[in-house]
C-alpha positions as CSV (number, residue, x, y, z in Angstrom):
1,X,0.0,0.0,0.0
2,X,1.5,3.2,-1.1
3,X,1.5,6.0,1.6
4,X,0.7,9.4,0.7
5,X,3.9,12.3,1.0
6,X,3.1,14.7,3.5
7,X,3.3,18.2,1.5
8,X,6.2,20.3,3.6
9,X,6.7,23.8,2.7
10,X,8.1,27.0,3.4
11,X,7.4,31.2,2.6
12,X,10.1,32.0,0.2
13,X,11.1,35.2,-1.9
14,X,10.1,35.7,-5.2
15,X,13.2,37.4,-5.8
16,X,13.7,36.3,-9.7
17,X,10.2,34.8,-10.0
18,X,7.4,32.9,-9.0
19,X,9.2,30.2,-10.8
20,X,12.1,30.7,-9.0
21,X,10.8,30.3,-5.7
22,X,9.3,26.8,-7.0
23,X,12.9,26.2,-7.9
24,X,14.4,27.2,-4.3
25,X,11.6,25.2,-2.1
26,X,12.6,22.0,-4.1
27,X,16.0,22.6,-3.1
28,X,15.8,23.1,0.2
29,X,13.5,20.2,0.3
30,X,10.3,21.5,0.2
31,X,7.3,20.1,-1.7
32,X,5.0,23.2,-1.3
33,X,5.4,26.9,-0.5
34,X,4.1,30.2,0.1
35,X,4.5,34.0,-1.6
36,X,4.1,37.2,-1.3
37,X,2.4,39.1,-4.4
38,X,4.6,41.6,-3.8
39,X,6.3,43.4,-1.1
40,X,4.3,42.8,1.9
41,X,4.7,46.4,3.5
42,X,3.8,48.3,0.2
43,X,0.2,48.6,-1.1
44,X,1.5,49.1,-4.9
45,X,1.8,45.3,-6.6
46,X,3.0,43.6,-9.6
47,X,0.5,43.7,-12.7
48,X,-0.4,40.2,-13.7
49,X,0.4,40.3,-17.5
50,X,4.2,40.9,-16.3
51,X,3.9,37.0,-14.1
52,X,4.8,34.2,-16.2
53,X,2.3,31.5,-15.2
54,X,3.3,28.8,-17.3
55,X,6.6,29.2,-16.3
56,X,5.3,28.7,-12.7
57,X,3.3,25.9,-13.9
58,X,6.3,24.3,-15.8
59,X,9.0,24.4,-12.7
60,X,6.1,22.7,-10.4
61,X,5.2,19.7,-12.6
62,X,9.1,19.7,-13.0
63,X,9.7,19.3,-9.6
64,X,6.2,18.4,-8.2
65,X,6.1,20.9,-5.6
66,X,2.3,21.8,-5.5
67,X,0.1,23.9,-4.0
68,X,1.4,27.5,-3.6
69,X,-0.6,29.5,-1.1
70,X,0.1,33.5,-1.2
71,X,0.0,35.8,1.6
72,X,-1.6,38.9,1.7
73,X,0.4,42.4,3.3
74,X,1.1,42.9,6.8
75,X,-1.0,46.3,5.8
76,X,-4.2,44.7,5.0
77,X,-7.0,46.2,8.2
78,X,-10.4,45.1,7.2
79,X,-11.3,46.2,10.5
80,X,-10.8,49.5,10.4
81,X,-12.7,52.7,11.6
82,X,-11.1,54.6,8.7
83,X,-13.0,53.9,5.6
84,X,-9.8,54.7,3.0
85,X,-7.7,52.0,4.8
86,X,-10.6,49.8,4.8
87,X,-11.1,50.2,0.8
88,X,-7.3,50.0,-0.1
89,X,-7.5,47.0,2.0
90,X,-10.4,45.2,0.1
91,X,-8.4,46.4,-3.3
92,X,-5.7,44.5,-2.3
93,X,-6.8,41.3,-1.1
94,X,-8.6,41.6,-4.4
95,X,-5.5,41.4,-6.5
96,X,-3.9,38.9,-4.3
97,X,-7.2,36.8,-5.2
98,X,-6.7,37.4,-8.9
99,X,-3.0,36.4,-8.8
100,X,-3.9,33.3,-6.6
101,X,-6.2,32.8,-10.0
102,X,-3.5,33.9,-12.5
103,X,-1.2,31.6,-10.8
104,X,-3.3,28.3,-9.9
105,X,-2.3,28.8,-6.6
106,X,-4.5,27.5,-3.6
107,X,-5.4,30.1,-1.6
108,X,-4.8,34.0,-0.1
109,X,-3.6,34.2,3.5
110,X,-5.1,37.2,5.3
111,X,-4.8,38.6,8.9
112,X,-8.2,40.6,9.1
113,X,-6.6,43.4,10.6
114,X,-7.4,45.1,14.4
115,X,-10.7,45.8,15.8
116,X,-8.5,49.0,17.4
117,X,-10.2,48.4,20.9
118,X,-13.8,48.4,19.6
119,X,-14.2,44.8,20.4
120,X,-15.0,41.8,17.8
121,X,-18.8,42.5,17.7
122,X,-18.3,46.2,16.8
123,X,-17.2,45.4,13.8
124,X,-18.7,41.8,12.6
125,X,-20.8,42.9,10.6
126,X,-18.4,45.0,8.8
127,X,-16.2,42.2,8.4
128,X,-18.8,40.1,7.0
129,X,-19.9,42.9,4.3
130,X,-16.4,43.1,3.0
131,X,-16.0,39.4,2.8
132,X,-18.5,39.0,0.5
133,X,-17.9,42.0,-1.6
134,X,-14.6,40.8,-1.8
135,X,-15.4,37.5,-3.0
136,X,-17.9,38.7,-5.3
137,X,-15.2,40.6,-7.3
138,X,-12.7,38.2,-7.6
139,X,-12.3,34.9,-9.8
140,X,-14.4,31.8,-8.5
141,X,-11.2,30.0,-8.7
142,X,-9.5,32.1,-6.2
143,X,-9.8,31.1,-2.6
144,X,-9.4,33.2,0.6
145,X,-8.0,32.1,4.1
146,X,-8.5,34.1,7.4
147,X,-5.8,33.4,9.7
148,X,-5.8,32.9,13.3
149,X,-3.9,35.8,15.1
150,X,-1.8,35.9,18.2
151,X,-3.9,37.6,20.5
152,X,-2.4,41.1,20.0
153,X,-3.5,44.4,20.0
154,X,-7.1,43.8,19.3
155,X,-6.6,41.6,16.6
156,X,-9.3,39.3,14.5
157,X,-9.6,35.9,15.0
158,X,-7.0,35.1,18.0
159,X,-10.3,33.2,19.1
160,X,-11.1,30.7,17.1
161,X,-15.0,30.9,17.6
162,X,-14.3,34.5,15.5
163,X,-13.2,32.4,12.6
164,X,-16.5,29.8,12.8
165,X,-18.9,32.9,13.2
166,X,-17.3,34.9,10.2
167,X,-17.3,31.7,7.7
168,X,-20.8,30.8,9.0
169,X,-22.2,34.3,7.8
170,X,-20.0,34.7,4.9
171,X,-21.1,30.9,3.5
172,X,-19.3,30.6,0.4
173,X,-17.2,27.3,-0.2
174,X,-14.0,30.2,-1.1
175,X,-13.8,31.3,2.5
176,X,-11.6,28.8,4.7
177,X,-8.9,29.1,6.9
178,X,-4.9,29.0,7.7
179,X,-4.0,28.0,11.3
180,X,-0.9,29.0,12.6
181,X,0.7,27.2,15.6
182,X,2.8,30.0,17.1
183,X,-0.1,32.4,16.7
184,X,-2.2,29.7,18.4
185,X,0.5,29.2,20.9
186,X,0.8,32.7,21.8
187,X,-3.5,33.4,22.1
188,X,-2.9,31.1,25.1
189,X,-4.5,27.5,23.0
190,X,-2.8,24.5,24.0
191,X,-1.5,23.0,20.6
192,X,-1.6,19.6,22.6
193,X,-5.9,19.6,22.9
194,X,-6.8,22.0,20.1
195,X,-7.8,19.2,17.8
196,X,-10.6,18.7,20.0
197,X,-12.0,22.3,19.6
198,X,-11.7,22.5,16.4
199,X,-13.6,18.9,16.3
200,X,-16.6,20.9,18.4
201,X,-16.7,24.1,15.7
202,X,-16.4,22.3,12.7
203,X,-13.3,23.4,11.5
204,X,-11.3,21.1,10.0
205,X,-13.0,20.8,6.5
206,X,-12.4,24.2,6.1
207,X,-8.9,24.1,7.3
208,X,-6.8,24.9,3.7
209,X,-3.2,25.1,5.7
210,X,-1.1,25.0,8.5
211,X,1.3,27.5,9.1
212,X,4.0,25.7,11.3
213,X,5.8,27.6,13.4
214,X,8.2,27.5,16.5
215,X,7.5,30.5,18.9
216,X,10.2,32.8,20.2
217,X,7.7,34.1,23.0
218,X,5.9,32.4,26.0
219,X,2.4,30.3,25.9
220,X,-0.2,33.2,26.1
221,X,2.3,35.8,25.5
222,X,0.3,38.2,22.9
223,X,3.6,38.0,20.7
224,X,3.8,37.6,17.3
225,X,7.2,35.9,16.9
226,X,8.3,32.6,14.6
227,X,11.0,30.8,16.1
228,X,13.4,27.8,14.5
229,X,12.5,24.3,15.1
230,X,14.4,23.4,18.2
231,X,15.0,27.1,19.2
232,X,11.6,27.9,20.6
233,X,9.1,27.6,23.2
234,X,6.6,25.6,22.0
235,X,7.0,21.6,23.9
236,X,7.8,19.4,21.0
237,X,5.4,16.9,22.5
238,X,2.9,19.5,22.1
239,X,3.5,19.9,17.8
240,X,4.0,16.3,17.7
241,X,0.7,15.3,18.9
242,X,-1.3,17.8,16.9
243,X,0.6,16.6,13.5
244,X,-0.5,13.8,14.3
245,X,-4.2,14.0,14.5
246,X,-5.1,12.2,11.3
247,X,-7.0,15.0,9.6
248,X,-4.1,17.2,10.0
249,X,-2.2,14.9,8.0
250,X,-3.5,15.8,4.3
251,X,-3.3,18.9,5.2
252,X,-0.4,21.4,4.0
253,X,2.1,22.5,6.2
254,X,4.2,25.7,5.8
255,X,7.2,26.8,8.1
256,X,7.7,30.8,8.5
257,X,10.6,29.9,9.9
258,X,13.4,33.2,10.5
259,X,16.0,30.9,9.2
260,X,19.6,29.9,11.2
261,X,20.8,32.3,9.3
262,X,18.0,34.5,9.8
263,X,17.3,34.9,6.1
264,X,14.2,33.1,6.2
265,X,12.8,29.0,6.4
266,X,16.1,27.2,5.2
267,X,17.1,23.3,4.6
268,X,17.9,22.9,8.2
269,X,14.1,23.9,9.0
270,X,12.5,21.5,6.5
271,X,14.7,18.8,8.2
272,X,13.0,19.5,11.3
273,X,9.9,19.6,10.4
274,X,10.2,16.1,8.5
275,X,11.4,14.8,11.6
276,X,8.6,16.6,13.6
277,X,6.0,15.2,11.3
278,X,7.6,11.2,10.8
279,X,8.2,11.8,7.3
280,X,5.9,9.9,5.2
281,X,3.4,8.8,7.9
């Protein structure tokens, strides 16, 4: 009986191309990845007609490193009281949607933004109107992914129950989610019995990827902070057990890693998280 390869993957730079990022995740051993449209602390992005897709397309059946996810800027606030970020917001998550199209990629990974204070139900509804408009003006082959947040700063979806009310209302099979275990980690949610929760909200078919992360920062520390596999804080028991809940294992994993060089998820980091995962199990 032939066992099914775990897809391991990492953010990388599109330094050079999409393409090339294809190219660099094979060789530091990755099967997957993750991109940024552009730079992820500017607003202005690349125009489509100047991305190669077949390129992209070629360099993946090449080297069979499949799906790419993108994430969406750091900038993005859907959440906003201030109505210009708000719409600059929506326009971008709008062209990340349309490369994720452009490029056969497999989703858009968004942090909502901050509620600024005002509290989650302030702004739900907001939230949910965007959403949809969002979705409505985008390719229906594009797909969009909240992520959970650490827990800081009023920030969306740092409780999970945020993430089931917001899909619930928005209802369309191109909202899911991305779940990221430092962010978890860091909201105070014990990586060791969150499969159970998510079991109780219904989560896990719309669970797209996992962002697998070391943190640098305490349990329940409100920090944002990726750590190296083996440098962090997060019990390795803890990671273990959750990779191995069987629904977690056909499910995408993708380091953000700083790197032991500190230039990003490197060889040494997809090492890890084979070993983490039992490689082929």
């Amino acid at each position: 009986m032939m066992v099914a390869i775990r897809r391991l993957g990492a953010h990388l730079s599109t330094s050079g191309g999409v393409d090339q990022a294809v190219r660099q995740a094979a060789a530091i051993g990755a099967n997957c990845l993750q991109v940024f449209s552009g730079s992820p602390r500017m607003w202005r992005r690349t125009s489509l007609d100047k991305i190669d897709a077949v390129k992209i397309q070629t360099a993946q059946n090449e080297l069979d490193v499949r799906p790419i996810f993108t994430h969406a800027l750091y900038l993005v606030n859907l959440a906003s009281d201030k109505s210009e970020l708000v719409q600059i917001s929506a326009e971008s998550l709008k062209h990340d949607l349309r490369f994720d199209s452009h490029i056969q990629g497999s989703g858009v990974v968004v942090h909502l933004g901050s509620h600024q204070g005002r509290g989650f139900e302030a702004m739900k509804l907001q939230l949910v109107e965007q959403l949809r408009q969002i979705l409505a003006d985008t390719p229906p082959n594009s797909t969009l992914l909240i992520e959970n947040s650490a827990g800081q700063n009023g920030k969306i979806a740092s409780d999970l129950t945020e993430i089931r009310w917001l899909l619930s209302q928005v209802s369309s099979s191109r909202l899911n989610w991305c779940f990221d275990t430092c962010h978890a980690f860091a909201a105070g949610i014990n990586l060791a019995s969150v499969a159970a929760e998510l079991t109780a909200l219904d989560l896990w078919s719309s669970l797209k990827v996992i962002h697998l992360n070391d943190s640098r920062d305490p349990f329940n520390s409100g920090r944002d902070r990726h750590g190296n596999f083996g440098e962090g804080t997060i019990p390795t028991e803890s990671l273990r057990h959750f990779l191995q809940t069987p629904q977690v294992k056909s499910i995408p994993l993708i380091t953000e890693a700083p790197g032991f060089d500190g230039h990003g998820p490197d060889a040494e980091n997809i090492i890890r998280m084979k070993t983490l995962v039992s490689y082929n199990t």
